[in-house]
N, C-alpha and C positions, 0 to 999 in steps of 0.2 A: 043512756042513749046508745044508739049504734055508731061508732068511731066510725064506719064502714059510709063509705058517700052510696044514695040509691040512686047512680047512672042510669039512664036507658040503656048503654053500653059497658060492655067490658073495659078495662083499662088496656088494653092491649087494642083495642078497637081503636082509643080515643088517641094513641102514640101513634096507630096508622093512619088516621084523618087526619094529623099533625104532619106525619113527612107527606102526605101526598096536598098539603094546604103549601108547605113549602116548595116541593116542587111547581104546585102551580103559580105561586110568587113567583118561580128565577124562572119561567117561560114570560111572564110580561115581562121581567126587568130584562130579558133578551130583545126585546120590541120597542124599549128604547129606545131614542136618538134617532138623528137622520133626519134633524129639522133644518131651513135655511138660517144663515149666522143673521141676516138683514132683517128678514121676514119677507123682502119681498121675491129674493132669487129661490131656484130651484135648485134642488140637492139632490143628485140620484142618488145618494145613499141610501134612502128612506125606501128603496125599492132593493136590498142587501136578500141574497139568500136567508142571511140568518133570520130577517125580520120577516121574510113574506111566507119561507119555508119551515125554520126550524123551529122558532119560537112558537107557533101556533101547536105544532106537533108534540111537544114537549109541555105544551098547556094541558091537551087531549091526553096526554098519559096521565097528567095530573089529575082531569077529573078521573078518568078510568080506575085510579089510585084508588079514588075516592069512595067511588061504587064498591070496591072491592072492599074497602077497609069497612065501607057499614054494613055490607053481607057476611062479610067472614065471621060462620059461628068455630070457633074454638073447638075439637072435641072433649065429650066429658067423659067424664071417669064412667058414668054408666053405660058406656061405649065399649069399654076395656071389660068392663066383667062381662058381657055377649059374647064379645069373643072369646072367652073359654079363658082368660087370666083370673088369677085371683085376687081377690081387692078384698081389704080385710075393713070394717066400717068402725068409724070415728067411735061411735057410742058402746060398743059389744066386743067382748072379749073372743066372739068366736070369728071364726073363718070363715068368710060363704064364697 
């Protein structure tokens, strides 16, 4: 069998949906808090730049992360011999 996992993605793909999954975690856990201690009084906290402004912003980069990490294709090697380098191939003893 193939040791090899058949991803729809590269693995380098699936490490970028992973930091931009975690970035998008620590923008909610910025939005946190800011509740009354009673429940029945009012807290301006809950109205904080960090919660109205930053944490929202810091979400939206996270999707944006996101989009980028499952568009990014990697260049391939058959990239590199177009441009005029030399790539020597796996199976063949010569040089093309």
């Amino acid at each position: 069998m193939n040791k090899q996992g058949n991803y729809a993605m590269p693995k380098e793909n699936l490490y970028l949906m992973a930091v931009g999954f975690v970035i998008i975690i620590i923008g909610f856990v910025c939005m946190i808090g800011g509740g009354s201690e009673d429940g029945v009084s009012f807290n301006p906290e809950i109205f904080s730049p960090m919660r109205i402004t930053v944490a929202p912003i810091i979400v939206m980069i996270g999707f944006f992360f996101e989009v980028f990490a499952i568009l990014w294709i990697r260049p391939s090697k058959d990239s590199k011999q177009e441009e005029g380098l030399i790539v020597a191939d796996k199976n063949s003893r010569e040089v093309r």
